[in-house]
RODO-2510 file (C-alpha; in nm, 4 decimals, decimal comma):
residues 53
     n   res          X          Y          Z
     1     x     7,0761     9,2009    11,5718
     2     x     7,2499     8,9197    11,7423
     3     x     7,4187     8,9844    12,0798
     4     x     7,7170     8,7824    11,9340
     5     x     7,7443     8,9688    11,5892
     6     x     7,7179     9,3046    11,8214
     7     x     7,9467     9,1882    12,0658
     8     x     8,2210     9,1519    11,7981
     9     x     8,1553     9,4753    11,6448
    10     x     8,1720     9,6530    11,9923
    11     x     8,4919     9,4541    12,0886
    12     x     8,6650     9,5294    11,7368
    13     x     8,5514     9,9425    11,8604
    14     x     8,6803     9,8455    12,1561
    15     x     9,0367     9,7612    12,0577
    16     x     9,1044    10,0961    11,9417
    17     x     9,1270     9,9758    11,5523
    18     x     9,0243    10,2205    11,3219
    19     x     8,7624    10,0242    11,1344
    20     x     8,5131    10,1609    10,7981
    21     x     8,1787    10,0454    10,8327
    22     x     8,2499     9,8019    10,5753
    23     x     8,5283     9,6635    10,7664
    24     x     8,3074     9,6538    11,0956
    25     x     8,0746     9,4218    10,9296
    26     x     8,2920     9,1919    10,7549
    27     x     8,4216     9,1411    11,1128
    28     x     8,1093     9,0881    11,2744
    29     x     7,8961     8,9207    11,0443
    30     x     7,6538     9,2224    11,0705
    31     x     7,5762     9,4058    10,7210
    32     x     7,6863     9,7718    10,6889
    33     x     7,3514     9,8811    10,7949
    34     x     7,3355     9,7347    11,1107
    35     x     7,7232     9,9035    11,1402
    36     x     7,6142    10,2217    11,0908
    37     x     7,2659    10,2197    11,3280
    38     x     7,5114    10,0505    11,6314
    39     x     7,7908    10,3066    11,5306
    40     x     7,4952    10,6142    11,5104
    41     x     7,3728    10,4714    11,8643
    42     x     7,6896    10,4910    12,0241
    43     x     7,7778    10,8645    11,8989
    44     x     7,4855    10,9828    11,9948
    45     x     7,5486    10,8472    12,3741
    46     x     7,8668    11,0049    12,3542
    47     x     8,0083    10,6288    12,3759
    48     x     8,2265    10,6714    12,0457
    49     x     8,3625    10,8994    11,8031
    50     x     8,4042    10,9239    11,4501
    51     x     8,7171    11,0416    11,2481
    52     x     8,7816    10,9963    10,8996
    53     x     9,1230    10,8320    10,7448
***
């Protein structure tokens, strides 16, 4: 994973937008399965939270 494909997902989290996976990677160039191991990381660090819509 590239640090600046990351870097925009984490800033989009960031921002306090309520994103879907899908979303996240459109943004960030990243494909949805990249998404969801960064988003899985960061919930299991206590670092972010998921809701759904």
């Amino acid at each position: 994973m590239a640090l600046t494909t990351a870097r925009a997902a984490l800033e989009a989290l960031v921002s306090g937008a309520r994103l879907t996976l899908g979303e996240l990677a459109e943004r960030s160039g990243l494909t949805v399965e990249q998404v969801a191991a960064l988003a899985t990381e960061l919930v299991s660090k206590d670092a972010a939270a998921v809701s759904h819509r």
